[in-house]
C-alpha positions in Angstrom: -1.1 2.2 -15.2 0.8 -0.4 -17.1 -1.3 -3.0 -19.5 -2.0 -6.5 -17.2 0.5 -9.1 -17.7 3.4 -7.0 -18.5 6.0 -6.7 -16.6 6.5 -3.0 -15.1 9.3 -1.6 -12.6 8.0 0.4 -10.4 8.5 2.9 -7.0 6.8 3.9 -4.3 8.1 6.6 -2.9 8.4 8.3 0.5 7.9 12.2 -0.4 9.1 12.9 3.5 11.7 11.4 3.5 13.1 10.2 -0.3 13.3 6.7 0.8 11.7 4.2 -2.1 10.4 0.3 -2.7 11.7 -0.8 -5.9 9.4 -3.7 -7.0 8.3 -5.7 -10.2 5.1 -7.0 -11.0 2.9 -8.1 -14.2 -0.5 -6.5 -12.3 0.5 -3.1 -11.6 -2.6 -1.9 -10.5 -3.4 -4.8 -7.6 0.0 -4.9 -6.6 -0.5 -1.0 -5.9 -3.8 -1.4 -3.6 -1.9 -5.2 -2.4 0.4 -2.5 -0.8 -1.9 0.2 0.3 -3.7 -2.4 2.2 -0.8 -4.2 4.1 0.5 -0.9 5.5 -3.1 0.3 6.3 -3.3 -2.9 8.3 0.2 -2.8 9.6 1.8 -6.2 8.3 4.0 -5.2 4.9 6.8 -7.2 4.4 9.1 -4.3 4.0 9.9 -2.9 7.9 11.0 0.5 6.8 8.1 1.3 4.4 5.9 0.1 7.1 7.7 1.9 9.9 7.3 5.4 7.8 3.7 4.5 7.2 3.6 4.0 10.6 5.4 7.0 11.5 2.9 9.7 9.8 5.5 12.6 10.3 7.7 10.7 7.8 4.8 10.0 4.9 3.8 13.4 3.8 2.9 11.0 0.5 3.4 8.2 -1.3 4.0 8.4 -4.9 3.9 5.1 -7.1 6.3 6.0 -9.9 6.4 3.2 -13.7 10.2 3.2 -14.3 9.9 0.5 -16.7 7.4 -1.2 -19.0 7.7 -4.3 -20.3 11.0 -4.9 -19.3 12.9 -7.9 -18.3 13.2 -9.3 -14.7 17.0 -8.3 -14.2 15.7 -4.4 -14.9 14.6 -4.7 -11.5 18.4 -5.0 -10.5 19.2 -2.3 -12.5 17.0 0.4 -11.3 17.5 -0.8 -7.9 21.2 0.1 -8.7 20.9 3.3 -10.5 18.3 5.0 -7.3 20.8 3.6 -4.8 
């Protein structure tokens, strides 16, 4: 995973279905378990990652993919763009 306190663009994404998060963070590695443990518990802040989690037919796996290191906050944007 990405060195702390750089900023990384990342994915998670739904192998079921192809759906993805898009996110940016500078601790790549708590924001990673920070998710794993709000859709184990049911209360992520993103209803359609939550509802496939939810939905177990749907999450045959979820991938975490770096698209970016160190990159700038508007990258986010950008890769957000270019998956869409």
């Amino acid at each position: 995973m990405a060195n702390k306190g750089s900023l990384t663009v990342y994915a998670l994404c739904n192998e079921g279905n192809g759906r993805m998060y898009v996110g940016a963070t500078t601790n790549l590695e708590k924001r990673h378990r920070d998710h794993l443990s709000q859709l184990r518990r049911g209360h992520h802040s993103n209803q359609h990652l939550q509802a496939d989690w939810n939905d177990g037919r749907c999450m045959t796996g979820l991938e975490l993919v770096v698209l970016q290191s160190h990159a700038n906050f508007f990258d986010q944007t950008e890769w957000v763009e270019k998956l869409w």
